[in-house]
C-alpha positions in Angstrom: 16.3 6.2 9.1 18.8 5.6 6.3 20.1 1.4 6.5 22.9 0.0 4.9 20.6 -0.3 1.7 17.4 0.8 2.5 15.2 3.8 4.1 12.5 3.2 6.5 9.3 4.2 6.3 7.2 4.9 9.3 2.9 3.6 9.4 0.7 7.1 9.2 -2.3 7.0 11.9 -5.4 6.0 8.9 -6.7 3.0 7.9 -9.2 1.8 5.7 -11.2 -1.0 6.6 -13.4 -3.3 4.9 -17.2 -3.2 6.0 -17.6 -7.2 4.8 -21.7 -6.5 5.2 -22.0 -4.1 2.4 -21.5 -6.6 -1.0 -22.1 -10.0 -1.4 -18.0 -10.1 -2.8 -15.5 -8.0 -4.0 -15.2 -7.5 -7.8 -12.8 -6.0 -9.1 -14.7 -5.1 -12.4 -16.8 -2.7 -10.5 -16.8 0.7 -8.5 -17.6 -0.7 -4.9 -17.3 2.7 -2.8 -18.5 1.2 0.3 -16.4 -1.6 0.5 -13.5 0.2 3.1 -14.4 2.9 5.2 -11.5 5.7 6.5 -10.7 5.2 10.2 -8.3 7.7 12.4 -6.6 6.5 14.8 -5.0 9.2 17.6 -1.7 9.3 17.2 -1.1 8.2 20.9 -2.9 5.0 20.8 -2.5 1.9 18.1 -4.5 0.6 15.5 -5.4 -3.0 16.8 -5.0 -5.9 13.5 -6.5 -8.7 15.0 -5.9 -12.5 13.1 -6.7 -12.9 10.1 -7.5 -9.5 9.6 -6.9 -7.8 6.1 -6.7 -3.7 6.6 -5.0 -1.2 4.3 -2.8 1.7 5.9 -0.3 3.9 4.7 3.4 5.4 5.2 3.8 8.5 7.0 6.3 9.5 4.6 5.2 10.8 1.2 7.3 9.2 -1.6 8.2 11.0 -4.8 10.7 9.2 -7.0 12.2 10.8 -10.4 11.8 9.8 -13.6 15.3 7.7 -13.4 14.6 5.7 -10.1 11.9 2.8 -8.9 11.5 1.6 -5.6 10.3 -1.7 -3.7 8.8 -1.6 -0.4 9.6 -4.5 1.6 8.6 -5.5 5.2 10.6 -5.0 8.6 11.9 -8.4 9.2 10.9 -8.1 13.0 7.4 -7.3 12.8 7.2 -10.5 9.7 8.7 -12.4 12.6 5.9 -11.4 14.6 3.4 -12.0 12.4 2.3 -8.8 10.2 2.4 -8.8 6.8 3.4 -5.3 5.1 2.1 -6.0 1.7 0.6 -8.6 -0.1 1.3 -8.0 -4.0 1.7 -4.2 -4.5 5.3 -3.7 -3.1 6.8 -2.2 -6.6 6.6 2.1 -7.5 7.0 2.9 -10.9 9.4 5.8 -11.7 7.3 9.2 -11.7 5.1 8.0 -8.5 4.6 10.7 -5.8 1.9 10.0 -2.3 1.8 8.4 0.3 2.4 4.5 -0.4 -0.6 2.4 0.5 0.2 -0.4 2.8 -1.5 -4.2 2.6 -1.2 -5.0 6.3 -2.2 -8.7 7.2 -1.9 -10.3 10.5 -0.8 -14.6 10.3 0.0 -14.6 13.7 -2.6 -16.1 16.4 -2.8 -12.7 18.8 -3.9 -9.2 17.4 -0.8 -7.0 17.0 -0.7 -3.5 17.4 0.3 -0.8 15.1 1.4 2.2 16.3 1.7 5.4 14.1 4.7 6.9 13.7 6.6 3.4 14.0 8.3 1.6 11.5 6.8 -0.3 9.1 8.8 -1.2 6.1 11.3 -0.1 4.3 12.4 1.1 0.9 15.3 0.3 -1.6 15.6 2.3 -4.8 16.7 1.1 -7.9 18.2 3.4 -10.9 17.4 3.0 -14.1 20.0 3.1 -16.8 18.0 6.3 -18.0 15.0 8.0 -17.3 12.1 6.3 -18.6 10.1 8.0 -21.3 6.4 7.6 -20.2 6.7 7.9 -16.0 3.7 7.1 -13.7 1.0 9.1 -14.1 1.5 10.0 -17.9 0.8 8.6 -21.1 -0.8 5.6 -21.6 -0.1 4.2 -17.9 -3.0 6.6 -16.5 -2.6 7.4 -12.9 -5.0 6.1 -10.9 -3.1 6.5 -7.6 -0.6 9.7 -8.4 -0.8 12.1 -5.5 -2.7 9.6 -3.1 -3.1 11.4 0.3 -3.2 8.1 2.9 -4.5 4.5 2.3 -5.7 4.4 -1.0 -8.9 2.2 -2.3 -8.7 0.0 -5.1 -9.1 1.4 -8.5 -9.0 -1.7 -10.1 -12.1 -1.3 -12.5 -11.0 2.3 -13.8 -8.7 0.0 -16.5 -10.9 -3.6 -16.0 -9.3 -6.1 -18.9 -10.1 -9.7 -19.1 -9.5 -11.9 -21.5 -12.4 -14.1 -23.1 -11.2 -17.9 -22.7 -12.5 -20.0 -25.6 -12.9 -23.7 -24.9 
């Protein structure tokens, strides 16, 4: 649905969940392939984010932006109200991007919430450029670690790993 500056997007019916028993801690240096497993929900029923509860999902909607355009995904300002966090730092798309956008769903609240696919879940505003940008997502030196992502998307955080030694 097209808003007086936005588009919504609707939540697809995967998630990925983290199985917390699998690694001591996350880090984000190294491949962890275990650390979220793919759940399907039926389309019919919702997805149940209880408190506390960190899960990434997806939009239904797959999102391709052109070389001149950039996007932010922001929340719906009634489900924040109730609790639910959309994203938690990845809310920007780079000109070039095309997939599905992966969702950072949180729950603050004190009561699960349900998610039900097909509903919506954030929304969109686009931003032009005053030209096209030379090296889009996915080419050049940016890489593209998440071009053509096909529902909620694992981090790839150690295919490009850079820390910076602190001296004392």
């Amino acid at each position: 649905m097209v808003q007086p500056a936005s588009v919504d997007v609707r939540l697809d019916r995967f998630f990925r969940l983290f199985d917390n028993h699998k690694y001591a801690h996350i880090d984000p240096s190294v491949e962890q392939d275990e650390l979220t497993r793919l759940v399907e929900v039926d389309p019919d029923e919702p997805f149940i984010l209880h408190p506390g509860e960190f899960v990434l999902g997806s939009t239904y909607e797959v999102v391709t932006l052109g070389h001149g355009v950039a996007a932010r995904l922001e929340g719906k300002s009634s489900l924040g109200r109730l609790g639910l966090l959309t994203h938690s730092t990845a809310g920007f798309i780079d000109p070039g991007f095309s997939g599905h956008v992966t969702l950072e769903l949180s729950n603050m609240a004190t009561l699960p919430i349900k998610l039900w696919p097909g509903s919506k879940i954030g929304q969109l505003c686009f931003f032009k450029l005053t030209s096209d940008t030379e090296h889009p997502y996915g080419s050049g030196p940016y890489g593209n670690r998440y071009q053509g992502q096909r529902g909620p998307t694992a981090s790839r955080s150690h295919l490009n790993f850079h820390r910076t030694i602190i001296e004392n």
